[in-house]
Legacy VTK file of the C-alpha trace (Angstrom):
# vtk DataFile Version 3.0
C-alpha trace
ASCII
DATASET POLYDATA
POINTS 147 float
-3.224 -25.780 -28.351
-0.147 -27.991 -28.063
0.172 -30.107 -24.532
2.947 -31.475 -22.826
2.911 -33.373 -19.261
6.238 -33.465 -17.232
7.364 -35.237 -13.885
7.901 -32.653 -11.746
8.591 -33.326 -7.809
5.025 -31.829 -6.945
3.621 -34.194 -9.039
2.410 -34.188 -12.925
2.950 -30.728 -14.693
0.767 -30.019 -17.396
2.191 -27.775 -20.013
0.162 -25.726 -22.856
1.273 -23.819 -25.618
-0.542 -21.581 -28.127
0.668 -19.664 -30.878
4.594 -20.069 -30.348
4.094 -19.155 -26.504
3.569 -20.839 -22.931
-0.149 -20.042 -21.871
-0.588 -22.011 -18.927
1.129 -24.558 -16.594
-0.930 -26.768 -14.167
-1.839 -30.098 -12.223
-4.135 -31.332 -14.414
-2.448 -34.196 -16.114
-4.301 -33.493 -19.801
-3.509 -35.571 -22.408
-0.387 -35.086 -24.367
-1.331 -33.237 -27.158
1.004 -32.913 -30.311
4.102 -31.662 -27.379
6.360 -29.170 -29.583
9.910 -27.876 -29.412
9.343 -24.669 -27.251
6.924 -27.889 -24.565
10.024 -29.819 -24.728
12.347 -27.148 -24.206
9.967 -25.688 -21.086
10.136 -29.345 -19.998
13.627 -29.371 -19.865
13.986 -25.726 -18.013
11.428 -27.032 -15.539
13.456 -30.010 -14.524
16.784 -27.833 -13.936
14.970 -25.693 -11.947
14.033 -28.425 -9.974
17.337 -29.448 -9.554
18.535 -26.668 -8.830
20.246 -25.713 -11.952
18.185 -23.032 -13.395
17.015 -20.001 -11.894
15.277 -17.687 -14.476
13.448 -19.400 -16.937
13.524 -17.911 -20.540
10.560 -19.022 -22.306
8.240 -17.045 -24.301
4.844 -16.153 -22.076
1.754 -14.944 -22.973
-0.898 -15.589 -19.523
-4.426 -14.930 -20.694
-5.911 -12.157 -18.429
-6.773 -8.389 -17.172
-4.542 -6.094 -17.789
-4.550 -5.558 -14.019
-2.898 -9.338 -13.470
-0.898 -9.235 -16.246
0.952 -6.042 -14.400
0.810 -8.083 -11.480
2.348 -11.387 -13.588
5.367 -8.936 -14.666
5.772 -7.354 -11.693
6.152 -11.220 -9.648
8.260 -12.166 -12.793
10.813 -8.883 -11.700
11.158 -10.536 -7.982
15.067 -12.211 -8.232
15.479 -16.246 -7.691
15.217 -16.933 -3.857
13.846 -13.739 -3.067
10.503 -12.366 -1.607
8.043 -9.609 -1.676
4.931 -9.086 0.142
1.543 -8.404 -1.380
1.948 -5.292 0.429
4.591 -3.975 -0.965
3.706 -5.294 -4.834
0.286 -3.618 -4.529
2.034 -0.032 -3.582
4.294 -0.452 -6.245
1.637 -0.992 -8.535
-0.813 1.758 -6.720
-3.582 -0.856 -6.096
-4.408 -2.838 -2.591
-2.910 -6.299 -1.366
-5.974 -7.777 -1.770
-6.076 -7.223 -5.523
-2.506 -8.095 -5.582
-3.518 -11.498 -3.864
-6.489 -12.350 -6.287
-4.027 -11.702 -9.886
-1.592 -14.449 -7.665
-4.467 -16.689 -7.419
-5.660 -16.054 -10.516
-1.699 -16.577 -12.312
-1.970 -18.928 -15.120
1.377 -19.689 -15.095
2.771 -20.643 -11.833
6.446 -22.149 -10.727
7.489 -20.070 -13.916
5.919 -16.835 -13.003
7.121 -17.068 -9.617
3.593 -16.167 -7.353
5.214 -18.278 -4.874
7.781 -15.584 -4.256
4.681 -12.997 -2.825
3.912 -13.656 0.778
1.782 -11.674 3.596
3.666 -9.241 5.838
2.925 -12.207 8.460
4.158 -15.357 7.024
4.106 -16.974 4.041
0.529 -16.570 2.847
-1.769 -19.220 0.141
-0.925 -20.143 -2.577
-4.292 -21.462 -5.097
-1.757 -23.783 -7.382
-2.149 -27.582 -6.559
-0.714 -28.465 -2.861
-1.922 -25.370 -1.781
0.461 -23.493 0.925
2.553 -27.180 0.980
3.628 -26.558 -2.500
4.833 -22.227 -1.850
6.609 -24.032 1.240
8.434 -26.164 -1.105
9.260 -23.740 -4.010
10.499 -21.500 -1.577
12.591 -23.910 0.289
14.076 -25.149 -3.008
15.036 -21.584 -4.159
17.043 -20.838 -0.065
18.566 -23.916 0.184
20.352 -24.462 3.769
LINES 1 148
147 0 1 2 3 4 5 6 7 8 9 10 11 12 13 14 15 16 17 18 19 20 21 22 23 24 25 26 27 28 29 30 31 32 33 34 35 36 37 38 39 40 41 42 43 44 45 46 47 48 49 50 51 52 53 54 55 56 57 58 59 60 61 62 63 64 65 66 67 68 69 70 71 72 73 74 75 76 77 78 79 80 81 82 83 84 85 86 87 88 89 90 91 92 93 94 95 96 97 98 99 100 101 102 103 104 105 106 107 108 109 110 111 112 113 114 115 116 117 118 119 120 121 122 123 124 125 126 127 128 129 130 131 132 133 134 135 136 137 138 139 140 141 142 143 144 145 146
């Protein structure tokens, strides 16, 4: 597995590719790890989304996980830059509960580029299990409705 850390503005982005595809994206600040064209180029999509610039990333995925969250993954990737949708209304689309809905979020291996920050409760914005917790969905949110 290839690694690649980036300087993001919620800190140090770790990056990891396998087999010609993104597998994961976290806070974990690994070791950079033979970074390869398609690291480099989701380095580079990263920091135009962060500025603004980008907003639909077009990188080749492959999260590791049920086939229930990996539904759930594709469905969240389907919600449109600076848009929401509520756990709710995810899980009847996908004939399952909320609750489920909530623990594939939590459980998204790829976050910032499938976009779990765009599902929130009926009530508010909900958690968010990424690094910064619900300070971080605040942010991603914010940056994607700009005032």
């Amino acid at each position: 597995m290839a690694v690649l850390n980036t300087v993001s503005p919620l800190g140090t982005l770790t990056i990891c590719e396998d087999g010609g595809h993104i597998v994961r994206l976290g806070w974990d600040d690994d070791a950079d790890d033979a970074p390869t064209p398609l690291l480099h180029e989701a380095a580079r999509q990263l920091g135009k989304y962060f500025a603004g610039e980008l907003t639909r990333f077009d990188l080749p995925l492959k999260p590791e996980g049920s086939d229930f969250g990996k539904r759930v993954w594709q469905a969240m990737s389907a919600i449109p830059y600076g848009e929401t949708a509520t756990y709710g209304a995810l899980a009847q689309r996908l004939g399952s509960s909320a609750r489920a809905v909530g623990g594939a979020c939590g459980a998204n291996p790829i976050p910032v580029i499938v976009p779990c920050h765009r599902v929130v409760a009926r009530s508010g914005n909900g958690g968010y299990s990424g690094h910064g917790g619900l300070g971080t969905k605040t942010f991603l949110l914010a940056l994607e409705k700009p005032a």
